[in-house]
C-alpha positions as CSV (number, residue, x, y, z in Angstrom):
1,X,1.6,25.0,-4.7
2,X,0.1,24.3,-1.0
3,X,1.8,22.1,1.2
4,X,-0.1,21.8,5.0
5,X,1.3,19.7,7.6
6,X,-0.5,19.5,11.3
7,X,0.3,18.3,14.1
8,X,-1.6,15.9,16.5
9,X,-0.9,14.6,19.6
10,X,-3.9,12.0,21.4
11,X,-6.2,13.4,18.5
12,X,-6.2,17.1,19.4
13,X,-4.2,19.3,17.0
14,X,-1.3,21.1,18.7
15,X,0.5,22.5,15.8
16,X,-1.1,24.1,12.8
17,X,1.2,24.7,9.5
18,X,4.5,23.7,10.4
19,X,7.2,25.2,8.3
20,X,8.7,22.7,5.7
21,X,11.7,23.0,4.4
22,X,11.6,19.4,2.5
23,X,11.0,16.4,2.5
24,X,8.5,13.6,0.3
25,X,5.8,11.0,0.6
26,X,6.1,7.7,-0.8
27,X,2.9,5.3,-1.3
28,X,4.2,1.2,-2.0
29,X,2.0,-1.5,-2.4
30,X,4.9,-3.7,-1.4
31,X,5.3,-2.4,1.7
32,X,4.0,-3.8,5.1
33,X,3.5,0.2,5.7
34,X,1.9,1.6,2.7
35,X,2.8,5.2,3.0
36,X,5.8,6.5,4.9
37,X,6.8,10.5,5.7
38,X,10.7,11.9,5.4
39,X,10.2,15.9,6.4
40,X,12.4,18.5,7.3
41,X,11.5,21.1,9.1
42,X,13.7,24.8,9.6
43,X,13.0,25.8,13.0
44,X,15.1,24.3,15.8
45,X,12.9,25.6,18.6
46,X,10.3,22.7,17.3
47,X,13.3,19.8,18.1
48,X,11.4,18.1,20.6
49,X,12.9,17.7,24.3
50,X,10.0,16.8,26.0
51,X,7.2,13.3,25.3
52,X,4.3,16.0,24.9
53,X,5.9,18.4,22.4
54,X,4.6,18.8,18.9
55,X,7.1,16.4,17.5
56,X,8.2,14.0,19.7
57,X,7.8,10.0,18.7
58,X,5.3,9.0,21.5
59,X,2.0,9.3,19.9
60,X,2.2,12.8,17.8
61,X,0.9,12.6,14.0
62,X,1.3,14.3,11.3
63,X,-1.2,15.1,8.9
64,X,-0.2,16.2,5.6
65,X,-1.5,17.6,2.4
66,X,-0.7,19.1,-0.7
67,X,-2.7,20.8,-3.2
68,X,-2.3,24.4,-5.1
69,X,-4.1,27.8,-4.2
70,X,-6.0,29.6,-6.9
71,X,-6.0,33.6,-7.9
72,X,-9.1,33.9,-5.6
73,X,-7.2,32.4,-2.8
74,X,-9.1,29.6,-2.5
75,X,-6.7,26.1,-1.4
76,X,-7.8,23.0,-3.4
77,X,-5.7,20.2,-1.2
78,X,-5.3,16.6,-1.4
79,X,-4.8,14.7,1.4
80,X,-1.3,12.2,1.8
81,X,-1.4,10.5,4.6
82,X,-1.5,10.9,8.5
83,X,1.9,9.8,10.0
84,X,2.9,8.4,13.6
85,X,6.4,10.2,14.0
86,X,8.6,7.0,14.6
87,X,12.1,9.4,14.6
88,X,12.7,13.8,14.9
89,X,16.7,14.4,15.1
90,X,18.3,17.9,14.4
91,X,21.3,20.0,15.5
92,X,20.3,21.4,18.8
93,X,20.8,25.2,17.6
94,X,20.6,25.5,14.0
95,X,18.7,22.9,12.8
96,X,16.8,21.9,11.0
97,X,15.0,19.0,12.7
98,X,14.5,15.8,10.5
99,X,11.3,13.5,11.0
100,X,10.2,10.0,9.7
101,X,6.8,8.9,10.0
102,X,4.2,5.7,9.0
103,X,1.2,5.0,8.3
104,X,-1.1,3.2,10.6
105,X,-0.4,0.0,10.1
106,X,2.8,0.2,11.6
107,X,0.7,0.9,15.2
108,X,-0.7,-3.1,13.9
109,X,2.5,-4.6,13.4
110,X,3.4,-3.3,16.8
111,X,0.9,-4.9,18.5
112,X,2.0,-8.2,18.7
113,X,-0.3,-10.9,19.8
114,X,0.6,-11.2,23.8
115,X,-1.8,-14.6,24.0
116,X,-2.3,-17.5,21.6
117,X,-5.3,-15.5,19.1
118,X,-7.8,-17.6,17.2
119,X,-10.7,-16.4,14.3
120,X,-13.2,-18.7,15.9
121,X,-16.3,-16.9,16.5
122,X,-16.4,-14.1,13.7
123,X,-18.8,-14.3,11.3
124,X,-16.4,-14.0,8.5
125,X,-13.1,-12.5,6.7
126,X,-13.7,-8.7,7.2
127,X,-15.4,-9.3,10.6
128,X,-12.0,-10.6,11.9
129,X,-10.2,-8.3,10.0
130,X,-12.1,-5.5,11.9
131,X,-12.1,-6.8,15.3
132,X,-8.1,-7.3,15.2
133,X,-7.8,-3.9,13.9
134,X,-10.4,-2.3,16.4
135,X,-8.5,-4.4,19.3
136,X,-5.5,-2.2,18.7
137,X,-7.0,1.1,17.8
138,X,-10.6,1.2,19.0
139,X,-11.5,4.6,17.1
140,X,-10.0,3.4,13.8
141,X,-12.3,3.6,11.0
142,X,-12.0,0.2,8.6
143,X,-14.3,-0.3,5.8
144,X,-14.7,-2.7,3.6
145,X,-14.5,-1.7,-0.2
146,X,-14.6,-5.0,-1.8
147,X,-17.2,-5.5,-4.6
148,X,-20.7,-6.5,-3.1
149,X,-18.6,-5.8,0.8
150,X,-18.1,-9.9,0.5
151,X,-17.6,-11.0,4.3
152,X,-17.0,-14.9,3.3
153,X,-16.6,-17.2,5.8
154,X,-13.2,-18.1,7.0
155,X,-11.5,-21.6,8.4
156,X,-10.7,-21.7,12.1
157,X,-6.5,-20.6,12.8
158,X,-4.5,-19.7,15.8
159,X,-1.5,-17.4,15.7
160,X,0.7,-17.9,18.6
161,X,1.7,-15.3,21.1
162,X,4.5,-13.0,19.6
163,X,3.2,-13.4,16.0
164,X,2.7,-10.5,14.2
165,X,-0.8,-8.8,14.3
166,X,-0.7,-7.9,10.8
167,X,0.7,-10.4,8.8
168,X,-2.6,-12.0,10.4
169,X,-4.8,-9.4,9.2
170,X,-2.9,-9.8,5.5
171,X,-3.7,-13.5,5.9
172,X,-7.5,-13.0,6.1
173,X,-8.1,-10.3,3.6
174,X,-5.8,-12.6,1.3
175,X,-7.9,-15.6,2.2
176,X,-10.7,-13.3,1.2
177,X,-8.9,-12.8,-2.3
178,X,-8.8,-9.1,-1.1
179,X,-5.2,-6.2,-0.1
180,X,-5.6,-4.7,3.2
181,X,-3.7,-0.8,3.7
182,X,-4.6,2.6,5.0
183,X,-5.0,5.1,2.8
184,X,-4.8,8.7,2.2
185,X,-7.3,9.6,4.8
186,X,-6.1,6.9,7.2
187,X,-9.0,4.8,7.2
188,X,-8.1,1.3,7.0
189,X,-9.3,-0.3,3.5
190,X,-9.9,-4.1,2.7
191,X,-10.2,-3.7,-1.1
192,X,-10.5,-5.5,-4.5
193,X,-6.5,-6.1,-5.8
194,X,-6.7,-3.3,-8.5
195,X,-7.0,-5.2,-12.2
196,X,-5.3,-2.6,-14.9
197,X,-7.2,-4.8,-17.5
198,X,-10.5,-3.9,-15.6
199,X,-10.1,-1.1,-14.2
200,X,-11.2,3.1,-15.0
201,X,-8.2,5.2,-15.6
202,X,-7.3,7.6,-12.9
203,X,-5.0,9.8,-15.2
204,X,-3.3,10.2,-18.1
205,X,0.3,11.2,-18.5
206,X,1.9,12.3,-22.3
207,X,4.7,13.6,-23.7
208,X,4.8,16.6,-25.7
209,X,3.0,20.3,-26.3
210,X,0.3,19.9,-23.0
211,X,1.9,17.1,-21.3
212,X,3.1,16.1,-18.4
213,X,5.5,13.9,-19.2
214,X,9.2,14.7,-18.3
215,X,11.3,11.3,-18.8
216,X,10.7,7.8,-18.5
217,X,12.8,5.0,-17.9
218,X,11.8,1.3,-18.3
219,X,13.3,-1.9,-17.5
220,X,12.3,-5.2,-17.7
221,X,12.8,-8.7,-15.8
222,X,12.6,-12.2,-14.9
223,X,12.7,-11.4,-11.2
224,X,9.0,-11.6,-9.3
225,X,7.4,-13.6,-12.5
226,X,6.0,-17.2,-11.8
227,X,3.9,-19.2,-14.1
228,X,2.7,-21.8,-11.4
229,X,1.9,-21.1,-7.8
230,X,1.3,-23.4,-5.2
231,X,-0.6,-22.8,-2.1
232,X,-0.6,-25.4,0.7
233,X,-2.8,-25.1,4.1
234,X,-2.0,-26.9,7.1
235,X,-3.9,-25.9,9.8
236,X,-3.2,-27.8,13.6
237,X,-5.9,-25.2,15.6
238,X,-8.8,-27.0,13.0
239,X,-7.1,-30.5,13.1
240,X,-7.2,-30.9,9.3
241,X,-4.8,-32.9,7.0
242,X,-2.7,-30.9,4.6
243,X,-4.1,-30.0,1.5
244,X,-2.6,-28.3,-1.8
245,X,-3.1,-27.4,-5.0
246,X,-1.3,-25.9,-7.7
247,X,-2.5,-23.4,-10.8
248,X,-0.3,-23.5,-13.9
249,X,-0.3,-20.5,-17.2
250,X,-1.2,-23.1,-19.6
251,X,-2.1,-20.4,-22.1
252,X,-0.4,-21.3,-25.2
253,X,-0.1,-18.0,-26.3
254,X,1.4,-16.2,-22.7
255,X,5.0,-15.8,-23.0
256,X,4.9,-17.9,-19.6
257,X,3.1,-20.5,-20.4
258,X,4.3,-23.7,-18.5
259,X,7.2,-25.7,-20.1
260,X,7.7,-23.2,-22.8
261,X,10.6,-20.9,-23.3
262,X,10.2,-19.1,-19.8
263,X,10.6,-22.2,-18.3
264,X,8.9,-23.7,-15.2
265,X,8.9,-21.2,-12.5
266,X,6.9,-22.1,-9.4
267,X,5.7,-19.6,-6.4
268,X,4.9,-21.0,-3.0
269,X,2.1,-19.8,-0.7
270,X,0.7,-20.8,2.3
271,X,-2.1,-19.9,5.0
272,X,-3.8,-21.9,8.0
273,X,-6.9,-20.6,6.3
274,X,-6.8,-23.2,3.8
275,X,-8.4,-25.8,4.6
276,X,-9.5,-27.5,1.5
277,X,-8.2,-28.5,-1.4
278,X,-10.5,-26.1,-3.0
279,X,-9.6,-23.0,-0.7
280,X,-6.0,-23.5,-2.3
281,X,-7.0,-24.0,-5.7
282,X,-9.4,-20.8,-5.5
283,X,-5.9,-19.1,-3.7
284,X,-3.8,-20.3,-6.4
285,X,-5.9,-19.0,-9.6
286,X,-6.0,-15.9,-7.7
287,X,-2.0,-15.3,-7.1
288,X,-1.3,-16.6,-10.7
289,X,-3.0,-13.7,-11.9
290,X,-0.3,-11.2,-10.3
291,X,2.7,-13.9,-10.8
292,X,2.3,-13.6,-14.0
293,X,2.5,-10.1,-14.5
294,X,4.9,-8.9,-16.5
295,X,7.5,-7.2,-14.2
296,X,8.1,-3.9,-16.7
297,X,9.0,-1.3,-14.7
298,X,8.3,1.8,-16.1
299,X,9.7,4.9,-13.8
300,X,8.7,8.4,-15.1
301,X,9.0,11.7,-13.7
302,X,6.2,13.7,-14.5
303,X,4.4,17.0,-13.3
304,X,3.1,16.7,-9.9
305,X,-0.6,14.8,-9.1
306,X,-0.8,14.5,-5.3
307,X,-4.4,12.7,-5.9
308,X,-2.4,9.9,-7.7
309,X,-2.5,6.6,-5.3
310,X,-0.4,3.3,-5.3
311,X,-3.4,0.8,-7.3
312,X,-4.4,3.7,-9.8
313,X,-4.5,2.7,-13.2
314,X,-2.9,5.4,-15.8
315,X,-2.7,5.7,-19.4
316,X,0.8,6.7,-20.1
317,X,1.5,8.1,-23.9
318,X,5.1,8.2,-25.0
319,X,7.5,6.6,-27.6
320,X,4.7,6.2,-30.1
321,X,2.7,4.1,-27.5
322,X,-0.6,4.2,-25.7
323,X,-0.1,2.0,-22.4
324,X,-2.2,1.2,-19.3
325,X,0.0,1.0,-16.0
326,X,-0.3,-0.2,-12.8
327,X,0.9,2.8,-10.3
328,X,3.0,0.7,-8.1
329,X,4.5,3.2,-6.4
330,X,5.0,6.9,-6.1
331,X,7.2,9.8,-4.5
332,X,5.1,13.0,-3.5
333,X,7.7,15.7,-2.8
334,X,6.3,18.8,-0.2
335,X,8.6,21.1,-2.2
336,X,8.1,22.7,-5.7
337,X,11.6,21.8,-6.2
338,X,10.9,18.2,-5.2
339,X,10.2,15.4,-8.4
340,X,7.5,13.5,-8.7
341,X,8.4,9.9,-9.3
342,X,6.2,7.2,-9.9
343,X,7.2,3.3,-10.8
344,X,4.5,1.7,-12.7
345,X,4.1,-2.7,-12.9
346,X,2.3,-4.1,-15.8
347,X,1.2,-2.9,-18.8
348,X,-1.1,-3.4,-21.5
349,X,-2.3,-1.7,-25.2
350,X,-4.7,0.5,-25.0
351,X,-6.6,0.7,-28.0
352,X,-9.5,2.7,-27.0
């Protein structure tokens, strides 16, 4: 096993291979901040003192991979993330020196809009998208991965000054029935939501003789399922009326259908980007499809895949089952002593 982590300060590297001692990346999809950096690093000399050293929190990154090295001695790494180093703390003569770190959208959510900011003018969803982005971080790479790269148009809406930069950009790609994160490579990625009904199989985890299933845990609940959503738009910039719509699971066979045993459980949305009765219905079919979801966690510990990203789809095989998962979340540890834990969301048969 091959753990690198570099360090970067104003996009020159000024520290190669720093020594780890622990630490762990996690990936979320629910978070605003997709990937997030805990390391620990032995040598007190690197505790920074000064704003230019290796690891101090004005600018440095981290750039961190894992991967294994073969007989030959060739590396084969996968990348995890780069990080902005938000916090480095240690004792002052022993050590060790303890650093958190983001992903780039946090540098976003910083950048709070100073002056009332409108989408008039852009020729559509993922031009806006890019052009706030690119406003904050002029060299940042964004690309659009949706199928077809759809760049729909999008209704006229102001964010006042203070608002947050990113919820804004999570607004348009929503309004384009698209997610919006940075990934491994920290490019930023409007994409397709990931459909484990659709979707290829990035891996497959089993139990038993040439496995790599340890344990699993499951769970299920109530908590984050809806079977009708609601998504209003009210939108003052375009001077437009309110408009709403609702979209119900009036499947008769879902276990949530609408007025049967689950109940009626309704989920609220809204956007200024709505501003036709037709933009919130198209909103609302989309959201019912994740509200929904059933919310079975699955939580397994299983050998090591650093390639393995929040949105993959795996075939897990255990307890007489064949299920496809949802990865929802994961835990990368930079140690061989470290566990791999992954939370999956969803799940269906797999009969192939």
């Amino acid at each position: 096993m091959v753990v690198t982590v570099d360090a970067y300060y104003g996009g020159s590297l000024v520290r190669a291979n720093l020594p780890v001692a622990d630490g762990s990346v996690t990936v979320d999809r629910g978070s605003k901040t997709r990937r997030s950096l805990s390391l620990t690093v032995a040598d007190p000399a690197l505790l920074p003192w000064d704003a230019d050293d290796p690891l101090a929190a004005y600018g440095q990154e981290l750039v961190v991979k894992r991967g294994i090295r073969y007989p030959s001695g060739v590396e084969e790494l996968a990348p995890l993330g780069t990080f902005r180093i938000n916090e480095p703390s240690g004792d002052t003569t022993f050590g060790p020196v303890t650093i958190t770190g983001t992903s780039a959208e946090a540098a976003i959510i910083d950048d709070r809009f100073q002056v009332p900011t409108s989408t008039r003018g852009y020729a559509g969803c993922f031009s806006a998208i890019d052009a706030l982005i690119h406003q904050t971080l002029p060299t940042a790479t964004v690309v659009n991965l949706t199928a077809g790269t759809r760049n729909p148009a999008l209704a006229v809406a102001q964010w006042d000054a203070g608002a947050d930069r990113w919820d804004a950009v999570v607004q348009i790609a929503t309004a384009m029935q698209a997610e919006v994160y940075v990934d491994a490579i920290g490019r930023f990625v409007v994409a397709d939501r990931p459909d484990v009904l659709s979707g290829s199989v990035a891996w497959n985890i089993a139990e038993g003789e040439g496995g790599t299933l340890m344990s699993a845990a499951r769970a299920m609940s109530r908590t984050g399922v809806y079977n009708a959503v609601l998504a209003t738009g009210e939108n003052a910039a375009a001077g437009t009326a309110p408009v709403s719509a609702v979209a119900k699971d009036l499947d008769p066979l879902s276990p949530t259908v609408w007025g049967g045993p689950f109940g009626k459980v309704t989920k609220s949305i809204s956007s200024p980007l709505w501003t036709t009765v037709g933009a919130c219905q198209a909103a609302a079919d989309y959201a019912l499809i994740e509200a929904t979801a059933p919310n079975v966690r699955t939580s397994i510990d299983s050998l090591p895949n650093p390639a393995l990203d929040a949105g993959d789809i795996i075939r897990l095989t255990h307890a007489g089952r064949k299920e496809l998962h949802l990865v929802q979340s994961l835990s990368i540890p930079l140690t061989v002593s470290g566990n791999f834990s992954v939370t999956l969301r969803g799940r269906k048969e797999d009969t192939s």
